[in-house]
Each structure stands twice: as C-alpha cells, then as structure tokens.
N, C-alpha and C positions, 0 to 999 in steps of 0.2 A: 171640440174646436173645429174651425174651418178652414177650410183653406185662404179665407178672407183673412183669418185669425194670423195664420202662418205668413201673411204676406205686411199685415200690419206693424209683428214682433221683428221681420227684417229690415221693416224701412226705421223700425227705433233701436236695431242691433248698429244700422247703417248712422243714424245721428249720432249715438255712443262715440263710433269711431272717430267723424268728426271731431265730435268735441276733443277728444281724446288730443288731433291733431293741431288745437290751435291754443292748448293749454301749455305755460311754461314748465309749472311743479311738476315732476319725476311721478309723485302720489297719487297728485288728479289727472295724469297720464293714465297711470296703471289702473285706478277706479274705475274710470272710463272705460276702459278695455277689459276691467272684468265686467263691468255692465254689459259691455255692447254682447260677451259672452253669454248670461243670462238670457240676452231677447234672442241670441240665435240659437240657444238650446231650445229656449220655450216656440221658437219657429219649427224646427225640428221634431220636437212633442206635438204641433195641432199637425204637424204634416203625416204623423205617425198614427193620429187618432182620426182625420180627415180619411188622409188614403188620399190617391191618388185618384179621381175620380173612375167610378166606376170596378175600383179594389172591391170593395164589399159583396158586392153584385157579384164580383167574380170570382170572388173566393167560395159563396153561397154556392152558384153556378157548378162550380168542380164538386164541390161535396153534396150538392140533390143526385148529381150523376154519379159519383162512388154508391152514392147510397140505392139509387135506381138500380143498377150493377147487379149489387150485394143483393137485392131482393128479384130478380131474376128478367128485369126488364117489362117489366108489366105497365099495360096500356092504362092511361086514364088515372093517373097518380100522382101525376107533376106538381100539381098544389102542396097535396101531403109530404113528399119528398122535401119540395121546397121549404115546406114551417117545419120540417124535423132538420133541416140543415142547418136553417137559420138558430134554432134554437142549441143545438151542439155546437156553434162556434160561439152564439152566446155562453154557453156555461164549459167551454174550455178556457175561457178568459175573461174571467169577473170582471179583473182589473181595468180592464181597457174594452167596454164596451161597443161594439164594431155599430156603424150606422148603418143599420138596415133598408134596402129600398123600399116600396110599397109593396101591395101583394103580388102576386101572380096576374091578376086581374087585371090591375093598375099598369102593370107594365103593359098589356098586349095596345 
C-alpha cells in the first residue's frame, strides 16, 4: 500500500463519521462509526506498510553499516553490503514485505 492508499482510507474513515453525524438511528450511528474505524485501521496498515518515506531506505542504510562494521570496514563493498541488508530485512519479515529502493547505482 501507499501512502496515496493511506490518505484515501482517511478521507472514507472521515465520510463514515459524517455520515455517522447526520443519521437519527442509535444502530446506523454506531455502523458508521465502526466503519469509519475500519478505513482508519486500514489507513494505519498502508501507513505501516508504505513507511514513511524514505523508512525503508533507512532502515537498509543502518543495517549495510552494521554489517560493513561486522566485516571490518573494507573498501569497495557497499553494493554487496547493501543486497545482503536488503535481503535480511526481507526475510526477518515475510509478513510485511518492506519496499525496497532501487539499487545502489539508481540511487547515486
């Protein structure tokens, strides 16, 4: 999801409430209000799966340099570093796939 995603599920978390405000029934009050909850969870979930821009990047970013560290700081590695970080935050979290940036290359 994207952070477009996350901005669409709040303007339909935001109409829920409306609605919620101009209905007389107790029932289709409270409907409303669990709907309007629904879209602001799932706001929540693309905002968590989006990141914040530039999350992913930076999360990558700290673990190429733990890892550079760990292997003693050696020149001319930065690429390898980088797709062995990317890939251990891939597979510490199946679940939630992180959006990777482009390569090393793409970025400079």
């Amino acid at each position: 999801m994207t952070p477009a995603d996350a901005e669409r599920y709040r303007r339909k978390a935001e109409e829920c409430r409306a609605n919620a405000r101009t209905v007389i029934d107790d029932a289709d009050r409270a409907a409303w209000l669990r709907l309007a909850e629904v879209w602001t969870e799932l706001a929540r979930s693309a905002n968590r799966d989006a990141g914040a821009p530039g999350n992913a990047e930076e999360e990558i970013k700290k673990r190429a340099y733990e890892i550079w560290e760990r292997h003693g700081r050696p020149k001319g590695k930065e690429d390898e570093f980088w797709q062995q970080a990317e890939q251990e935050l891939r597979n510490e979290n199946k679940s939630c796939p992180i959006r990777t940036p482009g390569t090393r290359a793409e970025r400079s």
